[in-house]
TIBAZA-325005 format. One record per residue: x, z, y of N, C-alpha, C in turn; residue in one letter. Coordinates in pm, whole numbers, plus 32768, in hexadecimal, padded with zeros to 4 digits. Example, Ala and Ser with C-alpha at 12.3 -4.5 7.8 and 13.67 -1.06 7.14 Angstrom:
<sites>
8527830C7DC784CE830C7E3E8528830C7EB6A
850582C47F1F855782CA7F96850A83138003S
</sites>
This chain:
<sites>
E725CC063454E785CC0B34C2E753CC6D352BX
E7BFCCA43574E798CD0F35CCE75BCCC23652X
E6FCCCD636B1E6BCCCB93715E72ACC2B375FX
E787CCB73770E811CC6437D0E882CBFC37AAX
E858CC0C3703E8E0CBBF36C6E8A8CB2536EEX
E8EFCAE03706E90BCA513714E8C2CA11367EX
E8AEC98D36B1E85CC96C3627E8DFC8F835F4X
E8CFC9193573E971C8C5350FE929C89034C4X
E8CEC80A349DE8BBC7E03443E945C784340AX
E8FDC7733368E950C70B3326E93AC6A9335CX
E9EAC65B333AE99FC5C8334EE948C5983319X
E904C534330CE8ACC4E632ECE88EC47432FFX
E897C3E432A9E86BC39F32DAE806C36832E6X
E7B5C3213333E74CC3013369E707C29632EFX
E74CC22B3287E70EC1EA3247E706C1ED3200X
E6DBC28631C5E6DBC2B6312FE642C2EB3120X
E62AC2313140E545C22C3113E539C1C23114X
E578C1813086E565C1173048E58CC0B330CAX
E5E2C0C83144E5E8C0563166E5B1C0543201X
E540C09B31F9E52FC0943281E536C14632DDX
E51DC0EE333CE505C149338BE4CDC1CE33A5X
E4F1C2823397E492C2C5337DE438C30233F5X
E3C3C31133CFE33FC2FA342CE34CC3A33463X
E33CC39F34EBE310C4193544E278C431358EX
E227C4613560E1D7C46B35C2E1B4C4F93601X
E1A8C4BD369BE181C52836D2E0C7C54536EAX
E0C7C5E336DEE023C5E936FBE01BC6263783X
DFBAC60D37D8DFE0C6153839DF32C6283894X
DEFEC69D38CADE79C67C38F8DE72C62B396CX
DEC6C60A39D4DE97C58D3A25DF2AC5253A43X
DF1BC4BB3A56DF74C44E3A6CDFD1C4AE3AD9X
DFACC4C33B63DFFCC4D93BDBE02AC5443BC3X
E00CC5873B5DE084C6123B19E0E3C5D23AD5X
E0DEC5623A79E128C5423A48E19BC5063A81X
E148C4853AE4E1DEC4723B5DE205C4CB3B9DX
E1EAC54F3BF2E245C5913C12E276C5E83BF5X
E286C6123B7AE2AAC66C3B30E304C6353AA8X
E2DDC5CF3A60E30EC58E39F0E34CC53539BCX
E331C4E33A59E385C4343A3BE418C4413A41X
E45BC4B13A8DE517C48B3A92E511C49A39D6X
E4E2C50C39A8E507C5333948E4B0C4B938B2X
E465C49A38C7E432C40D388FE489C3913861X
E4B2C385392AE517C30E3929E5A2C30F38DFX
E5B5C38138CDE64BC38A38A2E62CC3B237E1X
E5A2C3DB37C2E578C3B83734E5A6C31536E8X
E55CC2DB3740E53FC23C3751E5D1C1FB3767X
E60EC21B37BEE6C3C1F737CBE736C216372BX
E6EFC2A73712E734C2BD36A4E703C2893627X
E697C2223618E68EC1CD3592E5E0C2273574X
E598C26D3595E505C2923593E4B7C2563583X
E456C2143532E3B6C1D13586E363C24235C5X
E35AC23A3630E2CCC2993693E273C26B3671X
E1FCC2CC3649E18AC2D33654E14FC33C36D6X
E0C3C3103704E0C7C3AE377EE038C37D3746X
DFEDC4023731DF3CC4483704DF55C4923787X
DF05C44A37CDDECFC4A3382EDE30C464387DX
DDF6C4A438F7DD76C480393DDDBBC425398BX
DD94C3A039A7DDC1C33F39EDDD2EC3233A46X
DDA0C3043ACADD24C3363B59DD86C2FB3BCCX
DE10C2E83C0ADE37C2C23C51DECFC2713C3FX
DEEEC2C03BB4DF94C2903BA3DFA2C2493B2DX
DF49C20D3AD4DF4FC1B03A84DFB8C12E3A64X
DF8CC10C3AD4DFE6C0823B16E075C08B3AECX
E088C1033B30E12AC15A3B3DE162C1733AB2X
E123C1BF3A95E137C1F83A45E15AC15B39ACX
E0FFC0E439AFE118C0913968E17CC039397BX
E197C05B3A2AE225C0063A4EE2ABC02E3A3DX
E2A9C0AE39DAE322C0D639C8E34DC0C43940X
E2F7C06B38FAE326C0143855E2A4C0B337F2X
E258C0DC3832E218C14537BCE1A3C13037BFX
E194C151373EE0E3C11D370EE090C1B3374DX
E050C1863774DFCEC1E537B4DF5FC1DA3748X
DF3BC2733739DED2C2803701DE58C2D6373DX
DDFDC2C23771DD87C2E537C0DD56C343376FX
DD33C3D637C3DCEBC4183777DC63C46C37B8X
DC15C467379CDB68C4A237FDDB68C54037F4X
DBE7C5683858DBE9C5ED3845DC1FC63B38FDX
DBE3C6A438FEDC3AC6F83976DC6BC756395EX
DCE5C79939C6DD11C7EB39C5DCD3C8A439A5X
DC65C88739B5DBECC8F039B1DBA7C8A1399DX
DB14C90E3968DA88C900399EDA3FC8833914X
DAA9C89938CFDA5AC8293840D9E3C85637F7X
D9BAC8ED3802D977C91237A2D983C91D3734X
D941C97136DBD939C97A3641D957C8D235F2X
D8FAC8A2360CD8CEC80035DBD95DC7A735E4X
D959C7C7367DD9CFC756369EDA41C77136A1X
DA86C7FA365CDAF3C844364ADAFAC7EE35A5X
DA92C7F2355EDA7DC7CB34D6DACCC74E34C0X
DA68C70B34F8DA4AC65F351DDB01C6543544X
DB1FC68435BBDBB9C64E35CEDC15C67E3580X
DC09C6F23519DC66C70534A5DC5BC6A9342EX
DBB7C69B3434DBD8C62E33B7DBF9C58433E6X
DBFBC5573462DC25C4EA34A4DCB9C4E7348FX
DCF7C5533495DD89C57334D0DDB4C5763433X
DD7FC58433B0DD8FC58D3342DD96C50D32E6X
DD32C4C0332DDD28C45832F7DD9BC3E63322X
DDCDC41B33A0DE4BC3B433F7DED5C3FC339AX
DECAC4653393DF59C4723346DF42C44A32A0X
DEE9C4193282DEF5C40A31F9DF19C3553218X
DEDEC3173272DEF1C27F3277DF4FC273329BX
DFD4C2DA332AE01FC2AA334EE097C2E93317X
E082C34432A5E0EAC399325BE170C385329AX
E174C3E932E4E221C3FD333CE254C43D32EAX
E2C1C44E331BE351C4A532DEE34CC5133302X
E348C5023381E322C59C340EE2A1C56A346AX
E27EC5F93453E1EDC60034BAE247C6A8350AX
E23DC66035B9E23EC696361DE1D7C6DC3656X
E1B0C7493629E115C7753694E132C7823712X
E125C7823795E147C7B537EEE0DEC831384CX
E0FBC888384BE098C8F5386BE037C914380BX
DFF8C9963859DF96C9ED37E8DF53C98E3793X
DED0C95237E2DE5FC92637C7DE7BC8AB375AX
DF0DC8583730DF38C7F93702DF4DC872369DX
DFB2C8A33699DFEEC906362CDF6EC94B35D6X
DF02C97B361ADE7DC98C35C1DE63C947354CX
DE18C8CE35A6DDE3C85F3569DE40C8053526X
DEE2C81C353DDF29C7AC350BDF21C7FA3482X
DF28C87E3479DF5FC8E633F2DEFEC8A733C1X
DE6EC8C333F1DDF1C8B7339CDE15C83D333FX
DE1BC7D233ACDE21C73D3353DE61C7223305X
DEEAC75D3329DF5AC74432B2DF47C77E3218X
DF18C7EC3234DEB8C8203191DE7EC7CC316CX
DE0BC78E31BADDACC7543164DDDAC6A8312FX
DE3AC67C3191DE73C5FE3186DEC8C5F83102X
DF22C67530C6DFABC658309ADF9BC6A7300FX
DF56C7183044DF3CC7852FCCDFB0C79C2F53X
E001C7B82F9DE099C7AA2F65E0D9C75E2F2DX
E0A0C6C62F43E0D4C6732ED8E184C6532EFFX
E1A4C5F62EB9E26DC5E72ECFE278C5AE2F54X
E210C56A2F84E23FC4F22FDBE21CC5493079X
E1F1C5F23071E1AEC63D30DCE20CC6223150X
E1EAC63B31C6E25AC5D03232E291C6763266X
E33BC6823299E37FC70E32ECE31EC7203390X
E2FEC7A5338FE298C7CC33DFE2EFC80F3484X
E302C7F43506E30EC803356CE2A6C8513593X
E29DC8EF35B8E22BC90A35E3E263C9513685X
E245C8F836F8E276C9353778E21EC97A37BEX
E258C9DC37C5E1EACA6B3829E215CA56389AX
E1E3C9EC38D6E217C9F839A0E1B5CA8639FCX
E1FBCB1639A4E1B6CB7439EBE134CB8A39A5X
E145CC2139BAE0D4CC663951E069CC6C39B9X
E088CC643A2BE034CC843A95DFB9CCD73A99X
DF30CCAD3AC0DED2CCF83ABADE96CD163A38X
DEC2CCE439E0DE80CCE53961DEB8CD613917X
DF48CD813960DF62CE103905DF51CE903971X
DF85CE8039DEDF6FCEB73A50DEECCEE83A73X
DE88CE863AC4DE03CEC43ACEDDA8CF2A3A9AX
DD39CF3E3A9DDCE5CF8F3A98DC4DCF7B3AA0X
DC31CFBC3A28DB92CF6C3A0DDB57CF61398BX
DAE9CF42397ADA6ACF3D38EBDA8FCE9938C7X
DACECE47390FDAFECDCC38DCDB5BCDD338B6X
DBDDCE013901DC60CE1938CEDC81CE763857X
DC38CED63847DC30CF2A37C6DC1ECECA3765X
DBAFCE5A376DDB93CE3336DDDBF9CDC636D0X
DC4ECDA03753DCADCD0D3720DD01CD303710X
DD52CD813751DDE5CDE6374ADE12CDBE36B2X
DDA5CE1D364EDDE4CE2C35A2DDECCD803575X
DD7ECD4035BEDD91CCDF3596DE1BCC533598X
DE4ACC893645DECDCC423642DF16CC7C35C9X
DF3CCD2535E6DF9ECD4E357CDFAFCD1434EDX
DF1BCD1F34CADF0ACCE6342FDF2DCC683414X
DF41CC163489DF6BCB923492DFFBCB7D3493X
E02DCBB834F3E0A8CBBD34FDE0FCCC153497X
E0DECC65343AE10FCCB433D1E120CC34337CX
E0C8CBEA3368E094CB7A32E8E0E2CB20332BX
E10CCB0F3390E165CA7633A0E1FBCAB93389X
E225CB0B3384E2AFCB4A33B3E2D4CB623313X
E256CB9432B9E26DCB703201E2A4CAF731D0X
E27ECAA6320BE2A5C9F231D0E32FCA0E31CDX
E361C9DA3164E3F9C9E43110E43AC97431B9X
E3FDC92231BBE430C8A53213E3DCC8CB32A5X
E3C1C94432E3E359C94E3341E3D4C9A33396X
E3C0C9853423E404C9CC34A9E39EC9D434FBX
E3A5CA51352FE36ACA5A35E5E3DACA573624X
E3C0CA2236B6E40ACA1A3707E3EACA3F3772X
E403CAD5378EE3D4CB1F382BE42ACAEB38AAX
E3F8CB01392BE451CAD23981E4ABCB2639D0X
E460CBBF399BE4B0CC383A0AE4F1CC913990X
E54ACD1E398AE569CD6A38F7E4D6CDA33913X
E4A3CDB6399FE423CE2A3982E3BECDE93921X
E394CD5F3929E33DCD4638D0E346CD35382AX
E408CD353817E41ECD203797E432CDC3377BX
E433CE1137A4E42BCEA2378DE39BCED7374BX
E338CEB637CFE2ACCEC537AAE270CE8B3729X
E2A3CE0336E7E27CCDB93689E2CBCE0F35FEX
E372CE37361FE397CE7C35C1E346CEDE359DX
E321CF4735FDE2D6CFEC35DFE24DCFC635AAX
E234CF1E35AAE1A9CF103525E1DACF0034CEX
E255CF0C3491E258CEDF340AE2BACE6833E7X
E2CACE0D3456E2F5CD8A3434E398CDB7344AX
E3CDCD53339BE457CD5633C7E4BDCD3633DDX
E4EACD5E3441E561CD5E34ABE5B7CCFA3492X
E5AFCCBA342DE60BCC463400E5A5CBF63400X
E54CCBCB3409E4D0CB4A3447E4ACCB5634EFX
E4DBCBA23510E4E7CB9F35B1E54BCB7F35EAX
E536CB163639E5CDCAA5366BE58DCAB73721X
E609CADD3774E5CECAF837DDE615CA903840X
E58ACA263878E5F3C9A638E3E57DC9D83956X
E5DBC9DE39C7E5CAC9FA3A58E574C9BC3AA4X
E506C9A93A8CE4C7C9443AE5E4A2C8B23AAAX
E474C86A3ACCE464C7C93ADEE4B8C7943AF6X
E51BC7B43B70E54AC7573BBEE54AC74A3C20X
E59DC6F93C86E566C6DD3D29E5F0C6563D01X
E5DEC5EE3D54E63DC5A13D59E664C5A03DD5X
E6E6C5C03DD4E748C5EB3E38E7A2C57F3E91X
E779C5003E3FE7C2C4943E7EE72FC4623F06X
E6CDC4973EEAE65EC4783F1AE623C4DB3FACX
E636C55B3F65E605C5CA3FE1E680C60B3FF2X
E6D1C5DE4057E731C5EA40ABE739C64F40F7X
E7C8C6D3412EE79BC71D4190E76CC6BD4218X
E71EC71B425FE6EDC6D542CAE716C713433FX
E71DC6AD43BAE736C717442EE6BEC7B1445CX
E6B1C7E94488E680C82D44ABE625C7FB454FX
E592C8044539E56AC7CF45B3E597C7D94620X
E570C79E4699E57DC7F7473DE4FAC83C474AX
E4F2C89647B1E481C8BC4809E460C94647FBX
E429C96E486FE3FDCA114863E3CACA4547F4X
E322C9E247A8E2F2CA234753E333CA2046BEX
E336CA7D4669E35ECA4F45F3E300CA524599X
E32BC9FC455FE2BDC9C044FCE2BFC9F94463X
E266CA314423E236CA734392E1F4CA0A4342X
E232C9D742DBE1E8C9C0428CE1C9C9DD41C3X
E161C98B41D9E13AC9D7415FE10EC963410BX
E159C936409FE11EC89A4043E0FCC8E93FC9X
E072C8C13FB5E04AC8EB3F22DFCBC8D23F28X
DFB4C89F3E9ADEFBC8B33EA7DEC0C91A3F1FX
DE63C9033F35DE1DC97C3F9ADDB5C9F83F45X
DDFACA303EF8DDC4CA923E9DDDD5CB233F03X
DD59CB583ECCDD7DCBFB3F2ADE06CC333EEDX
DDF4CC343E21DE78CC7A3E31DEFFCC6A3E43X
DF25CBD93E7BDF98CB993E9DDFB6CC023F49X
DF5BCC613F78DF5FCC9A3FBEDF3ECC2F406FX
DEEFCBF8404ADECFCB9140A9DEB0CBDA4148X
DE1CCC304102DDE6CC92416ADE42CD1941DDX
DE95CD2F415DDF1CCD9B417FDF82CD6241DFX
DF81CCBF41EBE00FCCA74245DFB6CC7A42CDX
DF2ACC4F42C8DED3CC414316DEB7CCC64376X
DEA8CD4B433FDE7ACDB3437BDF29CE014396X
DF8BCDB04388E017CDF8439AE016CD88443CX
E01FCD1F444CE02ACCEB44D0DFCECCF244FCX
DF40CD2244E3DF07CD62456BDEF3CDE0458FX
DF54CE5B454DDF7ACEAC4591E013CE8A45CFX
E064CE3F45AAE0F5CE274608E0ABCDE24671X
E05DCD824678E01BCD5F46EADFDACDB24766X
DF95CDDB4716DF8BCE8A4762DFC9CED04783X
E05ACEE44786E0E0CF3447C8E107CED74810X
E0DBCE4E4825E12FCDDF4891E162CDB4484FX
E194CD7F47C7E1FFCD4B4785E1FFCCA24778X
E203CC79477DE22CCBAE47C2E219CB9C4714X
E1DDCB8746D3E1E5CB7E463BE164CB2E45F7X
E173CABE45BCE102CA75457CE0FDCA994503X
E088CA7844C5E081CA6C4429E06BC9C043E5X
E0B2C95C43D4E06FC916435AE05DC92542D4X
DFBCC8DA42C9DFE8C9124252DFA4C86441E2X
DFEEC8544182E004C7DC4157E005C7E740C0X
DF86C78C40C8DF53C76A4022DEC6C7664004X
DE9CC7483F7CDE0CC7183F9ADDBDC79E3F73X
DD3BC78E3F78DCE0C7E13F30DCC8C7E13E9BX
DC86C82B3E3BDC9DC7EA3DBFDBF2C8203D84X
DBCFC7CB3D7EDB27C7E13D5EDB1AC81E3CDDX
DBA7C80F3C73DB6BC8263BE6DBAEC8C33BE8X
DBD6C8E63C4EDC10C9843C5DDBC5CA0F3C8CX
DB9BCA563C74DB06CA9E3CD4DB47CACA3D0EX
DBDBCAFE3D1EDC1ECB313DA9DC49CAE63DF3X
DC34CA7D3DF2DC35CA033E4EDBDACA243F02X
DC15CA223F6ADBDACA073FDADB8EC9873FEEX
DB2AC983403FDAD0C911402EDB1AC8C540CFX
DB01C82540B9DB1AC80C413EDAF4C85541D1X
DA58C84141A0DA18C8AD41FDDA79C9444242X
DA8DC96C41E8DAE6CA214204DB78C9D44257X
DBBBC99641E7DC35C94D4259DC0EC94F4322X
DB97C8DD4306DB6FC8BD438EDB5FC92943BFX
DB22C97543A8DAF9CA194402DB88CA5D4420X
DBE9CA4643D5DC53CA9E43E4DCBFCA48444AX
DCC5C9BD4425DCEAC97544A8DCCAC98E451DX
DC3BC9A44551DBF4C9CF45B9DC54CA3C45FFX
DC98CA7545B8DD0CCAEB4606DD89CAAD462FX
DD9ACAC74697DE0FCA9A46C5DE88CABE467AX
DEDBCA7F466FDF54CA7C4632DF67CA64458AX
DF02CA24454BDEBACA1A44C4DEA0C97944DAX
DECBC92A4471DEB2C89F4449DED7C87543BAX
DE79C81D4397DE98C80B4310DE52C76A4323X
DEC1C73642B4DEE3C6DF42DADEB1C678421BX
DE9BC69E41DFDE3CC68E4162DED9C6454101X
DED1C5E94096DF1AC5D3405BDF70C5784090X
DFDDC5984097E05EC58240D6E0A3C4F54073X
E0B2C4744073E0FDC4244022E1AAC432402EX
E1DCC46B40ABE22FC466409BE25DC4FB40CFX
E289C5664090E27FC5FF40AEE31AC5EB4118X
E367C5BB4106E403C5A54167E3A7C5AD4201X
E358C5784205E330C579428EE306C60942C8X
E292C64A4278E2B1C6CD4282E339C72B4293X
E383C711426BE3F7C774427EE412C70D4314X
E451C6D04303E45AC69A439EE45DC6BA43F2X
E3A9C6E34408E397C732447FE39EC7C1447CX
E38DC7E243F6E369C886440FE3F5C8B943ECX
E3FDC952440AE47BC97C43F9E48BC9E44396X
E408CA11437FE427CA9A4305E3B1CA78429EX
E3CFCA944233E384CA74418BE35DCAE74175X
E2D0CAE2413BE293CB4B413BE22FCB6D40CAX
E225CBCF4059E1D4CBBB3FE4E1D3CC243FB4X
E12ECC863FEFE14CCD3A3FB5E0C2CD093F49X
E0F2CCED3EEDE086CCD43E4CE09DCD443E55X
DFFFCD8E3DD1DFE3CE043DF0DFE5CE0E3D49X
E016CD9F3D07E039CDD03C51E0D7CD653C58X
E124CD793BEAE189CD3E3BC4E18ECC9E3BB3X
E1BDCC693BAAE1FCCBDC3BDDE25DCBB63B41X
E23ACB2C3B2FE2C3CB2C3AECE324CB253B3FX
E37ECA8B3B5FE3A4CA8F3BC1E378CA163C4BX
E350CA543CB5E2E4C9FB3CF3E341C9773D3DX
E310C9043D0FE376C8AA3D2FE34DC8793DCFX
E30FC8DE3E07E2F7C8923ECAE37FC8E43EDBX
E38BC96F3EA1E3D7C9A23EEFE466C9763EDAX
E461C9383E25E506C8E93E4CE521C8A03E8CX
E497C8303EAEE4CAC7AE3EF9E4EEC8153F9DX
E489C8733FB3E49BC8924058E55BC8D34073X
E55EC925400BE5F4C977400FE65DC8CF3FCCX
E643C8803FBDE69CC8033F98E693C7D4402CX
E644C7BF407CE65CC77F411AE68DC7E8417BX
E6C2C84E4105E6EFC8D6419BE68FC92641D2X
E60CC95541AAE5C5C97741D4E5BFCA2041CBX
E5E7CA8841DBE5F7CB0E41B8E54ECB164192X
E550CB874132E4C1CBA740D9E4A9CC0340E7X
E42DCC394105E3CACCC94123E344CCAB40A3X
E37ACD054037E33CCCED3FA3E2E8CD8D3F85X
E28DCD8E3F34E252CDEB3F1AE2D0CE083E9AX
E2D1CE9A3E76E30DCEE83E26E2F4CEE33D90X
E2D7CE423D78E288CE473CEBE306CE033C7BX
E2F2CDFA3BFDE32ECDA13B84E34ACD073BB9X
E3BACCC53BDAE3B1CC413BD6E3E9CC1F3C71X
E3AFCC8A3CE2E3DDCC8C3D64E479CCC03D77X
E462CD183D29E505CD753D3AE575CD173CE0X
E54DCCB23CAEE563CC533C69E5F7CC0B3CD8X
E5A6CBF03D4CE5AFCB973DAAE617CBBA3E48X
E5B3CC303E37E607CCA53EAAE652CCF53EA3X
E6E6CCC53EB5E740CD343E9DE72DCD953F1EX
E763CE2F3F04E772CE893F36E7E8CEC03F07X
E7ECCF293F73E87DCF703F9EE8B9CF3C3FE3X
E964CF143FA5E9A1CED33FFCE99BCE4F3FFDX
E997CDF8406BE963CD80403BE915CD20403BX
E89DCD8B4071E81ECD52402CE7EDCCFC4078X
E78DCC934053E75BCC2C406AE6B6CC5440A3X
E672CCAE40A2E5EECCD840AFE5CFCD7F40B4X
E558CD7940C9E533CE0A40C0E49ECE26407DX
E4BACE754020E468CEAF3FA8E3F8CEE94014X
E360CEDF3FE2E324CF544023E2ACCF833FC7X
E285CFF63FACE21AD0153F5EE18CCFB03F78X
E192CF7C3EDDE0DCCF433EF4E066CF893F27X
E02ACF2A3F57DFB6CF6E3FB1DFBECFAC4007X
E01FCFDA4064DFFAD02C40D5E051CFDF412BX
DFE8CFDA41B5E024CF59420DE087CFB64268X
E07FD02C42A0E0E6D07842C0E171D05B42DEX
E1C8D04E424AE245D0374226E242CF9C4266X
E1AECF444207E1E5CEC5422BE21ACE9F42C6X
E1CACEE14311E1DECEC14394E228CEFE43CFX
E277CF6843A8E2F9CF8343BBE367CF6543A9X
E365CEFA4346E3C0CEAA42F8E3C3CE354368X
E33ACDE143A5E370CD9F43D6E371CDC14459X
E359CE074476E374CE1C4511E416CE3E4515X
E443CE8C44BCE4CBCEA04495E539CDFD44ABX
E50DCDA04479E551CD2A4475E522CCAC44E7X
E4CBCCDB44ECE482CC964586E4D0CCB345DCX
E51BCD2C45B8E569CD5F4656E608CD564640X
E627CCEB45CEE6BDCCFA4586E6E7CC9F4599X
E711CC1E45E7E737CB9945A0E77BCB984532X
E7F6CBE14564E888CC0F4507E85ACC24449AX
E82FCC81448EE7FACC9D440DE797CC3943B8X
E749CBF943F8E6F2CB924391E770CB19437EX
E7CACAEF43C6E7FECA714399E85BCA8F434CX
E89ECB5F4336E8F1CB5E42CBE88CCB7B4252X
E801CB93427DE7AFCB9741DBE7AFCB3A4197X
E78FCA9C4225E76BCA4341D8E7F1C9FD4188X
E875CA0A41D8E8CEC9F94168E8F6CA20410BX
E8E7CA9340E0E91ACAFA405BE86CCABB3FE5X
E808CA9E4027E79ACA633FC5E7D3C9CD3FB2X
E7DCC9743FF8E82AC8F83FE7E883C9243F75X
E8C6C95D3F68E92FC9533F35E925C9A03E74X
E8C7CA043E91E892CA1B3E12E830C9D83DB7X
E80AC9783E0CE795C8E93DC4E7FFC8AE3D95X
E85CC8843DD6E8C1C8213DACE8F5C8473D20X
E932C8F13D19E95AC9493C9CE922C94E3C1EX
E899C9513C30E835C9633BC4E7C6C9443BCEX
E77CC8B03C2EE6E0C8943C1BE6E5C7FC3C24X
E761C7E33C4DE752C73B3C1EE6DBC7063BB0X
E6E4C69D3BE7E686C6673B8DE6BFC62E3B0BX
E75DC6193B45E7A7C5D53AA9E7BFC64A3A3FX
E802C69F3A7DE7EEC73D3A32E76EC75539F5X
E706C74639F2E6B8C76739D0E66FC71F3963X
E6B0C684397AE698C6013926E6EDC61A38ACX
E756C63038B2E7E7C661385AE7A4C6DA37FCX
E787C74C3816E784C7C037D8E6D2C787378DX
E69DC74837DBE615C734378DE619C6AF36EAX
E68EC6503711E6CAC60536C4E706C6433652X
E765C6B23663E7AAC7043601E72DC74935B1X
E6E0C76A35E0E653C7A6358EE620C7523562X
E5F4C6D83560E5CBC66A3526E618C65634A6X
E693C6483496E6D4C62C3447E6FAC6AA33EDX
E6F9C72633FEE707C77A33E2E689C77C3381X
E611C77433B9E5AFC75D3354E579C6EF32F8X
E5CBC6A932ECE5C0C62532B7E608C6253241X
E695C68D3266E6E5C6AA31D5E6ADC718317FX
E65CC78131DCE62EC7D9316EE5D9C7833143X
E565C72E3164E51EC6DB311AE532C67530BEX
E5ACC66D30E5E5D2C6083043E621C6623001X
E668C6E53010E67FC7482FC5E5E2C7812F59X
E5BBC7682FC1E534C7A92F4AE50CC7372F0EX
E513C6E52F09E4C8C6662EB1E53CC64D2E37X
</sites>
């Protein structure tokens, strides 16, 4: 199917496996990715006749995650930083769970799952009849194809070779979230009819509501995302303290945690030092992000590699929030331009533009509350969370018939 075509599976019905129920599992490197990123689309697995399984690192959302009727399966792994050994160790862990819990469909979600899920599924199934239809989701090629470096050289071939080998499976789909990343995956090789392209995660829209627009002189910037340098953390930091420096009434928050297993991770320490500047606060992991938009008035996220599609910035443009996005894969996703538009594009890495961008809307009301409605209104069009539950459902089933087509 072409990038854009709509996904048409056959019907299918659901109790054609001896009777019961057919098994989904998702792989997944930590629990709190999985709730905010996976559960609308889970729940509506589970609604439509599914058993859930979720393989992932369980650390805070366990509980949750078991209170929504799905078996949790614990796995001794991170997002990075496993090593040789323990890259091993969690492929053959992850090998040994799909041979005991033999699904129908295995969901990878992101790179580091899609690796290790490929790996396992070889060694688990080794083509036998009963091999389970393969989901392989690229949320963004990000730094791994993008970057630069004596590390990235040697992993680069290695995603490709991975992702070539999942996109072969007679019963195997990737599922990019932007056309740029299903483009990039095409020009390796993979083809174009195993690339199914759904928009994002999600944002639930019955939930993050437009919002009023604050009162008061200063306006408020913020920024929700891990606190990674290349989420452009440092860049929206050194953009309000030069508007600060022209007199400009303008804060920065910035909202979300640190991430220890990331080396571009800011340390608490660096946060604190950068608080120390006036008009700079950070405010660490946020439970409920609505509150952020609340107060602040403009959304803000110059990543300095591609994005799939970043779900702060749907929830922020779902409460009305106009968007000041770096110029990458996954952002332009989000921000319309021309006529219309909901945000403003600005080249990664150079704080320049950024702070022209917002000093530009700092000085607009008009203009940010018709951004934030024309973004309201394009979440609603195409990032729902049910939309996204729907088209990920039709792929489910879609691969379920080529899989009993091939058997």
């Amino acid at each position: 199917m072409a990038l854009d075509d709509p996904i048409r599976p056959p019907a299918l019905s659901l109790s054609r496996n001896g009777g019961r129920r057919p098994k989904l599992l998702f792989l997944v490197t930590e629990d709190w990715y999985f709730c905010s990123h996976r559960l609308p689309v889970a729940r509506a697995a589970r609604d439509d006749g599914f058993e859930v399984v979720v393989a992932t690192r369980v650390r805070a959302h366990g509980e949750q995650i078991a209170s929504e009727g799905f078996a949790v399966r614990a796995l001794a792994w991170r997002r990075r930083g496993d090593g040789t050994v323990g890259a091993a160790r969690a492929v053959a862990a992850i090998a040994r769970l799909y041979r005991a819990e033999r699904p129908q469909i295995l969901h990878h979600v992101a790179l580091k799952p899609v690796l290790f899920g490929g790996l396992a599924r070889a060694l688990a199934f080794r083509g036998a009849a009963d091999s389970p239809a393969t989901i392989d989701a690229v949320m963004g090629l990000g730094s791994g194809f993008s970057a630069r470096g004596p590390g990235v050289r040697v992993s680069r071939p290695a995603l490709q070779l991975a992702l070539r080998l999942a996109a072969r499976r007679s019963n195997g789909h990737v599922v990019v979230q932007n056309p740029e990343d299903g483009a990039a995956l095409a020009a390796l090789g993979i083809d174009r009819r195993r690339i199914a392209l759904i928009r994002g995660s999600g944002v639930d829209t019955r939930r993050f509501v437009a919002l009023p627009m604050p009162e008061g002189a200063t306006v408020g910037v913020a920024l929700v995302s891990r606190m990674l340098r290349d989420k452009g953390v440092l860049d929206a930091v050194a953009a309000i303290r030069l508007l600060r420096a022209r007199g400009l009434p303008v804060e920065l928050v910035l909202a979300g945690p640190v991430d220890p297993d990331n080396s571009g991770s800011l340390s608490a320490a660096e946060l604190a030092a950068l608080c120390a500047e006036p008009g700079v606060r950070w405010l660490g992991a946020v439970a409920d992000v609505r509150e952020v938009w609340r107060s602040t008035t403009i959304a803000v996220l110059p990543s300095s590699y591609g994005e799939g599609v970043p779900k702060a910035l749907l929830e922020a443009a779902a409460c009305a929030r106009p968007i000041i996005a770096a110029d990458v894969p996954g952002c332009r996703e989000i921000v319309l331009v021309g006529n219309g538009e909901s945000g403003i594009l600005v080249p990664p890495r150079d704080v320049g533009p950024l702070a022209d961008a917002i000093a530009a809307l700092a000085a607009d009301p008009a203009r940010r509350e018709a951004m934030g409605r024309r973004g309201r209104a394009w979440i609603e069009a195409r990032f729902a969370d049910d939309i996204v539950a729907r088209q990920t459902l039709a792929l489910y089933r879609a691969a379920l018939s080529e899989r009993a087509a091939a058997r």
